[in-house]
C-alpha positions as CSV (number, residue, x, y, z in Angstrom):
1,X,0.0,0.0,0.0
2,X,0.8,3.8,-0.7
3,X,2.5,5.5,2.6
4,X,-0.2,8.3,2.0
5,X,-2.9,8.3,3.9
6,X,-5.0,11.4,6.1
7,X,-2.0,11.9,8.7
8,X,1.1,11.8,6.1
9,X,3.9,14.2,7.1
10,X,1.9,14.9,9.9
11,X,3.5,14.1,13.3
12,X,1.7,15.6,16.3
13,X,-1.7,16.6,17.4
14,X,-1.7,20.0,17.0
15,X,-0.5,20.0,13.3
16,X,-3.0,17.2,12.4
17,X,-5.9,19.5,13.6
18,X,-4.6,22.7,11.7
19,X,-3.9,20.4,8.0
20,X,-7.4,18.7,8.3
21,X,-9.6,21.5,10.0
22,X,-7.9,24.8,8.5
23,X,-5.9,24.6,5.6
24,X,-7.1,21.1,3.7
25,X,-9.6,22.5,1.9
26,X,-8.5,26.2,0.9
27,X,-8.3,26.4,-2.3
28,X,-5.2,26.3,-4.7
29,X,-3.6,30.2,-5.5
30,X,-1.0,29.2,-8.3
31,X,0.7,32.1,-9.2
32,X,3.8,30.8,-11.0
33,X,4.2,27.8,-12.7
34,X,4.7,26.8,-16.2
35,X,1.3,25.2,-17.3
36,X,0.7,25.4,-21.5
37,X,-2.0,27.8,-22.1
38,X,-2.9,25.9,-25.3
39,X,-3.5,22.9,-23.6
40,X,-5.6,24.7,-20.7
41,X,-7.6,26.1,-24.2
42,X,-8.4,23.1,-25.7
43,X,-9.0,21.5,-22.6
44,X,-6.3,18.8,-23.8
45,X,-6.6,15.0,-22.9
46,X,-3.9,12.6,-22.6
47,X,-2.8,9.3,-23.9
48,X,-1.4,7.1,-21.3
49,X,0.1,7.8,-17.8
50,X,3.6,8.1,-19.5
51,X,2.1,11.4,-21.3
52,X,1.0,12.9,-18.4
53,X,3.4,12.0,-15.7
54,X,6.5,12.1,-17.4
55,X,5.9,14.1,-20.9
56,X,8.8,17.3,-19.8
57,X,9.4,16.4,-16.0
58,X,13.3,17.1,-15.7
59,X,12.7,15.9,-12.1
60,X,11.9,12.6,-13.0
61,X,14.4,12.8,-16.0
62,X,17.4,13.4,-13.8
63,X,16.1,10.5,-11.1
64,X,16.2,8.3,-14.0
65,X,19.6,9.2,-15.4
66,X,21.0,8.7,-12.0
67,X,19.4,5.0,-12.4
68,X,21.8,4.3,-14.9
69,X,19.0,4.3,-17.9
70,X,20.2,5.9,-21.0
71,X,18.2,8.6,-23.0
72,X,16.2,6.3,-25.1
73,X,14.3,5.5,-21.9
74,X,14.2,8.9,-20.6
75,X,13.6,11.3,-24.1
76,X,14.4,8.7,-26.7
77,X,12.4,5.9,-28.7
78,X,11.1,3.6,-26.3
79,X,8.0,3.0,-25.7
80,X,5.6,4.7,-23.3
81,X,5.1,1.4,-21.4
82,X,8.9,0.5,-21.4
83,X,9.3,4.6,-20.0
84,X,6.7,4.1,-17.7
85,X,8.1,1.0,-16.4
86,X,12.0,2.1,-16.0
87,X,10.6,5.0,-14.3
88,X,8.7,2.6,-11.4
89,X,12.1,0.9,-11.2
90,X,13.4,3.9,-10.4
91,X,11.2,5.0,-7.7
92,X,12.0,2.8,-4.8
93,X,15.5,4.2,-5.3
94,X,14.0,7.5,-4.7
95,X,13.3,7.6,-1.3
96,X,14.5,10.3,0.9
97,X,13.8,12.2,-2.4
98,X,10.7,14.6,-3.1
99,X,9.7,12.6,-5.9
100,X,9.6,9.4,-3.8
101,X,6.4,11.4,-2.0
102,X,4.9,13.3,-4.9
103,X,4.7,10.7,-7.0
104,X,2.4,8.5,-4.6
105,X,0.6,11.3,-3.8
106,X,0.2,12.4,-7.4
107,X,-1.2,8.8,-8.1
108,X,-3.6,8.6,-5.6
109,X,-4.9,11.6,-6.2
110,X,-5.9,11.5,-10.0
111,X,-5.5,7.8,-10.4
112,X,-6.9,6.7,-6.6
113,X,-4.4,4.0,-7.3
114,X,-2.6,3.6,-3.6
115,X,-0.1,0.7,-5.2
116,X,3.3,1.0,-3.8
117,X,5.2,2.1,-7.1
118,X,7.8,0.0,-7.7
119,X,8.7,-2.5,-11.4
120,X,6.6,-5.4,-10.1
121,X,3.5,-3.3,-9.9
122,X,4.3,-1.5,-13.0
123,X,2.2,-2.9,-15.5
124,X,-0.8,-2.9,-12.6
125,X,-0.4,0.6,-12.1
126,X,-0.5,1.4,-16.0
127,X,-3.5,-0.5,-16.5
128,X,-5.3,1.2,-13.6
129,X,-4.4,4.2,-14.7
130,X,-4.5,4.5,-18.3
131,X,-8.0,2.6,-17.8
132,X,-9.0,6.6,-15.6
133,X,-7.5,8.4,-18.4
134,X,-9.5,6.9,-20.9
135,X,-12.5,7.8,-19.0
136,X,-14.3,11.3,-21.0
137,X,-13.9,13.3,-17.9
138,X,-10.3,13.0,-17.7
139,X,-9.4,16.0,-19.2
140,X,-6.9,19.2,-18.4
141,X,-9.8,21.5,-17.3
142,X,-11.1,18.4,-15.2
143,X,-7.8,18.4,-13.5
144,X,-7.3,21.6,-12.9
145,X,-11.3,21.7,-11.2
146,X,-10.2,18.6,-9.0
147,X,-7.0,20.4,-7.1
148,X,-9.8,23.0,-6.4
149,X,-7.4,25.4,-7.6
150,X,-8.9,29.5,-8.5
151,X,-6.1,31.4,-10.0
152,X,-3.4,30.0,-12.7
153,X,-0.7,32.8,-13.7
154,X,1.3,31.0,-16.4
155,X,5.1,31.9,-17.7
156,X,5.0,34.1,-21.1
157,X,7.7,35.7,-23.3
158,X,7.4,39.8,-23.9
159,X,6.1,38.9,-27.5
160,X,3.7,36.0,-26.5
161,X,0.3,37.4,-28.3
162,X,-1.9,35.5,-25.6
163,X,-4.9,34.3,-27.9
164,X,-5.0,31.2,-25.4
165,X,-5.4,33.7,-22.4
166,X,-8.3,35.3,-24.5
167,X,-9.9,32.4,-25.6
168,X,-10.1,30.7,-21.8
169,X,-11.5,34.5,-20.8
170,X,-13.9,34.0,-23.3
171,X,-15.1,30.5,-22.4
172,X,-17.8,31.3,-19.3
173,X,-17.7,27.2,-18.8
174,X,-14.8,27.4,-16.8
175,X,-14.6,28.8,-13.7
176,X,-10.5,29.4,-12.9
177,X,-8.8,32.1,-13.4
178,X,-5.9,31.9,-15.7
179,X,-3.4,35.0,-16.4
180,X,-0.5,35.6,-18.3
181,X,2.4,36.4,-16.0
182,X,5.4,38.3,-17.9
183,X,8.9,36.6,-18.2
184,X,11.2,38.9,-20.2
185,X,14.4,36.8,-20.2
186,X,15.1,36.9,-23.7
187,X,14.6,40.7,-23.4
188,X,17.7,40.4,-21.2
189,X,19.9,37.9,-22.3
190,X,21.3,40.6,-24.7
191,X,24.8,38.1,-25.0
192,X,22.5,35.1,-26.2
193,X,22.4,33.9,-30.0
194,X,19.1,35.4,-31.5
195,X,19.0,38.6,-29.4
196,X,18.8,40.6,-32.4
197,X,16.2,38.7,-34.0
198,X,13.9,38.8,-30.9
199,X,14.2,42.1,-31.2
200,X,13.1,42.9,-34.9
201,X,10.1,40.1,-33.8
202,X,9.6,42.8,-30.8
203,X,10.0,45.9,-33.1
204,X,7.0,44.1,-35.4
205,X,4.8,43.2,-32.8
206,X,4.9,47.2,-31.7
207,X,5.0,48.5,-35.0
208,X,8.3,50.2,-35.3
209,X,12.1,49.9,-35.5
210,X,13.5,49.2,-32.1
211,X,17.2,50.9,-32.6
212,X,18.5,52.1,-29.7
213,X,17.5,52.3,-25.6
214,X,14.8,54.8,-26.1
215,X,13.1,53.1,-28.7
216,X,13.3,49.8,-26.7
217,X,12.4,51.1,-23.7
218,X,9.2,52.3,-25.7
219,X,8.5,48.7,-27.5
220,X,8.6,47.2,-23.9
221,X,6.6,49.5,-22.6
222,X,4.1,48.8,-25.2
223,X,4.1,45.0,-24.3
224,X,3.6,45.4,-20.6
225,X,0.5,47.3,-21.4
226,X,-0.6,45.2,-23.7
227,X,0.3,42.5,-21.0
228,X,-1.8,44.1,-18.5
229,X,-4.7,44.9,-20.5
230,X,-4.8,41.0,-20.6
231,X,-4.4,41.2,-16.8
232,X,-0.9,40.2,-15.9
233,X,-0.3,41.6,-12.3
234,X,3.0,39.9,-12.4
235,X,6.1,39.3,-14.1
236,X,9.0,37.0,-13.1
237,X,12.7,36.9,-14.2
238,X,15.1,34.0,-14.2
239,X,18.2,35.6,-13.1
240,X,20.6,33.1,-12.0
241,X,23.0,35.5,-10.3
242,X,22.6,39.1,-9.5
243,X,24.3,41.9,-10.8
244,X,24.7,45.9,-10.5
245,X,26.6,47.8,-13.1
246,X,25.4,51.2,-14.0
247,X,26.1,52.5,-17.3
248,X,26.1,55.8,-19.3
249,X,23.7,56.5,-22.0
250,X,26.7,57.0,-24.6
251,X,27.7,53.0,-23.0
252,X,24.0,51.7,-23.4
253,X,23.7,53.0,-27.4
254,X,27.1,51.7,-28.4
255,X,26.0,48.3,-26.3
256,X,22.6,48.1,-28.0
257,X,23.8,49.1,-31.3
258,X,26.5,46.0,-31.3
259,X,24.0,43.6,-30.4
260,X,21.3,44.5,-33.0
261,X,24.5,44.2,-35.3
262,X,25.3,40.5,-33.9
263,X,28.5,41.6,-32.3
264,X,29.5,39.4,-28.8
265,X,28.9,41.3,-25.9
266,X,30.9,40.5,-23.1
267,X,30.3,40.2,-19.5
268,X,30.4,43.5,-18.4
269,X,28.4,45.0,-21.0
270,X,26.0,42.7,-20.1
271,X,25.5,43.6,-16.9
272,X,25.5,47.2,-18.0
273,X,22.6,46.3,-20.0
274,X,20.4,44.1,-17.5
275,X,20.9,46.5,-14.5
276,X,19.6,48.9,-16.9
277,X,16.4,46.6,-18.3
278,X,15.5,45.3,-14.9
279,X,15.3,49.4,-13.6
280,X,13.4,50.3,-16.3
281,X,11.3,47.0,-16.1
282,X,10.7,47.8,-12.2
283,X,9.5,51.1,-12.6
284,X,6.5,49.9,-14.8
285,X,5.8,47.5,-12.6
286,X,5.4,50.0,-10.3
287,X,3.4,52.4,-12.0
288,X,0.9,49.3,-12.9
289,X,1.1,47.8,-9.3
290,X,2.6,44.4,-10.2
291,X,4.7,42.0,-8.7
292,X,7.6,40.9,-10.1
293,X,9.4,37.7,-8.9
294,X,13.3,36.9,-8.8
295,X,14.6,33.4,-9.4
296,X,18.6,33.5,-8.1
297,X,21.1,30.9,-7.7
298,X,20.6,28.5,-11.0
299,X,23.6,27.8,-12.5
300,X,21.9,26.4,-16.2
301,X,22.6,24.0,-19.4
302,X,26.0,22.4,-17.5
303,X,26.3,19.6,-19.8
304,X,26.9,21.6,-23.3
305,X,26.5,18.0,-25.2
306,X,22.8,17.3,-24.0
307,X,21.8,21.3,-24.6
308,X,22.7,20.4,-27.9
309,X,20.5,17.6,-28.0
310,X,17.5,18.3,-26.0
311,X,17.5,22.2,-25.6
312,X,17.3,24.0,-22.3
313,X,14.9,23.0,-19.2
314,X,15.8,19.0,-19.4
315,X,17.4,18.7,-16.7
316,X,21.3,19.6,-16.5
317,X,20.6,22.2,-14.2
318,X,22.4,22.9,-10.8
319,X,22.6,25.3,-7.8
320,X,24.8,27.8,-8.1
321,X,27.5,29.5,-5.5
322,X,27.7,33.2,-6.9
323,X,27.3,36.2,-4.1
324,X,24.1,37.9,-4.2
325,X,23.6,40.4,-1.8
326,X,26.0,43.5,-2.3
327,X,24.3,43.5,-6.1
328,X,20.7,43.0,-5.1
329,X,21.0,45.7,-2.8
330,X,22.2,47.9,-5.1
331,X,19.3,46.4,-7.4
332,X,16.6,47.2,-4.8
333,X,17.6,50.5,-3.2
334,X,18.3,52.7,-6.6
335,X,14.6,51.9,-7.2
336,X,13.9,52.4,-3.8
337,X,15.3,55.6,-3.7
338,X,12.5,57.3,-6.6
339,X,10.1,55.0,-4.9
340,X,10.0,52.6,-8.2
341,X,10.3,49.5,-6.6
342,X,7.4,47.0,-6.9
343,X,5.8,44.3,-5.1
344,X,8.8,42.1,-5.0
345,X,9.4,38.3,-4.2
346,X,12.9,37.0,-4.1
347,X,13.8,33.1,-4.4
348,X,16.9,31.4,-4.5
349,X,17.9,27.9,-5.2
350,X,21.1,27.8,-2.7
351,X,19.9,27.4,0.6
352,X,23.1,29.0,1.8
353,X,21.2,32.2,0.7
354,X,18.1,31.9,3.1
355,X,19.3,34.2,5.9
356,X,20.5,36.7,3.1
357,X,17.1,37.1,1.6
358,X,15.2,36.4,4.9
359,X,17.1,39.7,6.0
360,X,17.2,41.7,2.7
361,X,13.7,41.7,2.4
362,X,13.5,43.7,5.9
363,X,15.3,46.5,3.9
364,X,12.5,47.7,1.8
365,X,9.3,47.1,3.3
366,X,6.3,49.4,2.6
367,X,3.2,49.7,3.0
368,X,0.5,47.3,0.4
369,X,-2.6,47.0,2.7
370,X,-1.1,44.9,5.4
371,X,0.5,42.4,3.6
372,X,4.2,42.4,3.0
373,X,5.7,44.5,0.0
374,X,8.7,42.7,0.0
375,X,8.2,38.8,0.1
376,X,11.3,35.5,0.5
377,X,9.8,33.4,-2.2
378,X,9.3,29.3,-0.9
379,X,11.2,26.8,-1.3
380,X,11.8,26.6,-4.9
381,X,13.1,23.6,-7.2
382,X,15.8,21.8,-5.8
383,X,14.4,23.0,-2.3
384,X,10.9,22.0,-3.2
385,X,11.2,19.3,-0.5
386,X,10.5,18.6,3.4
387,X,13.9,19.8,4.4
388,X,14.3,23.1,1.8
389,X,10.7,24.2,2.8
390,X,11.1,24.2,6.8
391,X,14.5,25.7,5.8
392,X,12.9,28.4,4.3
393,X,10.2,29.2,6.8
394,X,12.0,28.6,9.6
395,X,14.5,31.3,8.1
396,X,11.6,33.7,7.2
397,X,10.0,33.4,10.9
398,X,13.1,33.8,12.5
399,X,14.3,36.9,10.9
400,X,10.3,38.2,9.5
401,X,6.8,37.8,9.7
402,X,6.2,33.9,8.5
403,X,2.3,34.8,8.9
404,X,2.5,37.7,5.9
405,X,4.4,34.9,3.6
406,X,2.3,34.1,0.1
407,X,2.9,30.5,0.5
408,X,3.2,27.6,-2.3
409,X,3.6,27.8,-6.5
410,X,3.8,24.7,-8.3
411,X,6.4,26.0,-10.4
412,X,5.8,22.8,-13.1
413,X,4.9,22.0,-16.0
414,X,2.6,18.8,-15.4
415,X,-1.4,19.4,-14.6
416,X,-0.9,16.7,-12.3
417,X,1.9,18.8,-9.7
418,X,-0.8,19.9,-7.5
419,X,-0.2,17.8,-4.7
420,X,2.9,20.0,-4.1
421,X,0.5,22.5,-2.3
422,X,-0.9,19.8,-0.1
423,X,2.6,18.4,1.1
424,X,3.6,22.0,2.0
425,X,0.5,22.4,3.7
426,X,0.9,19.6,5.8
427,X,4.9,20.6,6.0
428,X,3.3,23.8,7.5
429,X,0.8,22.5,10.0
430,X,3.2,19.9,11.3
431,X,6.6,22.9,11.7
432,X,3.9,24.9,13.4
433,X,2.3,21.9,15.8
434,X,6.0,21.1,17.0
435,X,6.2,24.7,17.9
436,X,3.4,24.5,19.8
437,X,3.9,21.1,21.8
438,X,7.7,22.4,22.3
439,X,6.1,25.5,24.4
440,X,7.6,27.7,21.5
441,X,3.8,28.8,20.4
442,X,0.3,28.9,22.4
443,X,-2.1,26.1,21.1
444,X,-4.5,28.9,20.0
445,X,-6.6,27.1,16.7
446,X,-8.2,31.0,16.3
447,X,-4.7,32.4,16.0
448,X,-2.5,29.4,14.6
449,X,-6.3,28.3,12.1
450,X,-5.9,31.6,10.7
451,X,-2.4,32.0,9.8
452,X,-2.6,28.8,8.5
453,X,-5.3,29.9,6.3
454,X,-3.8,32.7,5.4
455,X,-0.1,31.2,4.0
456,X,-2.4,28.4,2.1
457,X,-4.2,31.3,0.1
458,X,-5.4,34.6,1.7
459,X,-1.9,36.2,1.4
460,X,-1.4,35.7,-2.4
461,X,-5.1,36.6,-3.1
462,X,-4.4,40.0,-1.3
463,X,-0.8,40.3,-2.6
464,X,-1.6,39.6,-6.2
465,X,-4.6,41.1,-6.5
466,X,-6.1,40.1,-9.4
């Protein structure tokens, strides 16, 4: 039998009462993850378990790897039973691992399949559940209605054109909300090959020539609008490390001009450039009341063979060890200081940076209707797990306000993540019940029921606001 059942994760009283009584059945606000909008559209079905389960998970993709199966198993030409199958051999060697518990809970909560998943129950499993998916209600809009989830703010390039947004605003049959959210990266990555052609596509889409950092700054300022007008509230930026290097306007021209001519910008030209674009970004924000979100601490595409194979986001990515604070000081106070900086929520991917964050965020509060302006993003990726997300909070209450904290985002790509909300609701309720029975906290359910509501889904609803 599956080691999920009502208590999982949950070891004393008083977190048991606050998971089942108080933050069980709030409902899901997902305000960064990487869901297809197409698919949410055209309410897309699936073929077989293998689609939906492993069809673009890089955390299952690495697990595997580690196994010892090669690609063909993992992104080649086997077939979607003999995936399916390596992957349950795989997953008995997972445990200590995040994926050794999502993966059971995912199972029995779209599949009610409560099989331990190992190769011996493999074909069991894949009957049982391929037998659901066949079923007509087993569809992505189905799914998404199931995890009881209200707001979905998906992950979209400056030049998306969003007709998958408008079409699911048009479509009064379903009831969850789901936004565009803007993530400029390519704007940025002005050293990248095909800078200069995502400009000219960003110079069309506005209807002039984008030529130098005035006429940019216009075009971009034309896309958040037309970003907002499709209600964005949010953007987010993959940022890896953090940077500060101001530059003249005579520096940013001759900078913008070599790119647009396909010259190789160098390091510190390119930090020139982004400290530039991420002020100019922030102050829209600003002036529109959004959020925008900082991912630090990825250290991407390591293995410069399998990029050239598979392409980005496949899983040959690893925590980085750059220094972040000096930079994202600088970052945060000169927009401070002409009161441009937005609603911000900072994330990192190297735990070693929790205390830095946990007290940066301190530096800029303000006031946004009694939430906090300034937010230390959860546990993200590779801390996506038990020991990252008590890491994290435990940080935040010790050096913040954990109460004020916008909680969980899925951050995936799979329609069947969800469960990640429940286990760090239950990761919650069981850190705050061992407070509690260690004298550290007053067993107050009024107090303890509401901030526990609150972190599930009150915060972000306020934060956002949307």
């Amino acid at each position: 039998m599956s080691i999920v059942n009502d208590d999982f994760m949950l070891k004393n009283n008083v977190g048991k009462k606050l998971y089942h009584e108080y933050a069980k059945d709030m409902p899901i606000y997902d305000y960064h993850c990487h869901l297809n909008p197409k698919m949410i559209a055209e309410n897309a079905r699936f073929r077989n378990i293998t689609d939906i389960w492993l069809g673009g998970d890089h955390y299952k993709w690495r697990a595997m790897r580690s196994m010892g199966f090669s690609e063909e198993y993992i992104t080649g030409s086997k077939s979607d039973f003999e995936k399916f199958e390596a992957f349950c051999e795989t997953i008995p060697y997972t445990i200590g691992n995040p994926l050794y518990h999502w993966s059971h809970l995912e199972l029995k909560m779209y599949f009610g399949i409560e099989d331990t998943i190992n190769k011996e129950n493999a074909k069991k499993i894949w009957d049982k559940a391929n037998a659901v998916i066949a079923g007509e209600d087993f569809n992505v809009r189905n799914l998404i209605r199931k995890s009881n989830v209200n707001v979905i703010c998906t992950t979209d390039d400056l030049a998306d054109t969003l007709e998958h947004h408008d079409a699911i605003a048009r479509d009064a049959s379903f009831e969850t909300k789901v936004l565009p959210a803007l993530r400029p990266d390519k704007l940025l990555n002005i050293d990248r090959e095909g800078y200069a052609e995502y400009i000219k596509i960003l110079g069309d889409l506005v209807g002039f020539e984008v030529k130098d950092a005035d006429s940019l700054v216009k075009a971009v300022e034309k896309r958040v609008d037309f970003f907002h007008e499709h209600g964005a509230r949010l953007s987010d930026h993959g940022l890896d490390t953090v940077f500060f290097a101001e530059a003249t306007k005579e520096e940013l021209e001759e900078i913008i001009s070599a790119a647009l001519s396909g010259k190789v910008i160098s390091r510190e030209d390119t930090e020139k450039y982004k400290t530039f674009m991420l002020l100019e970004l922030g102050k829209m924000y600003k002036e529109r009341g959004w959020a925008q979100q900082y991912h630090l601490g990825a250290l991407r595409n390591n293995n410069t063979r399998m990029f050239k194979r598979l392409g980005a986001d496949t899983g040959f990515d690893s925590i980085n060890d750059e220094l972040i604070a000096a930079s994202l000081s600088k970052l945060m106070n000169t927009l401070d200081k002409e009161d441009n900086l937005p609603k911000t929520i900072l994330y990192t991917l190297n735990a070693r940076d929790n205390d830095v964050l946990g007290t940066m965020i301190g530096n800029f509060q303000g006031e946004t209707d009694g939430i906090m302006k300034i937010q230390f993003g959860s546990g993200w990726w590779f801390n996506d797990q038990k020991d990252g997300m008590e890491k994290q909070m435990i940080s935040l209450a010790n050096l913040s306000l954990l109460r004020k904290f916008v909680g969980m985002l899925t951050d995936s790509r799979s329609f069947i993540s969800y469960p990640r909300h429940d286990y760090f609701r239950r990761i919650l309720c069981n850190l705050i019940g061992k407070w509690v029975e260690e004298g550290e906290a007053p067993e107050d359910y009024e107090l303890l029921g509401s901030m526990v509501k609150e972190i599930s889904y009150l915060n972000a609803e306020k934060y956002f606001n949307m």
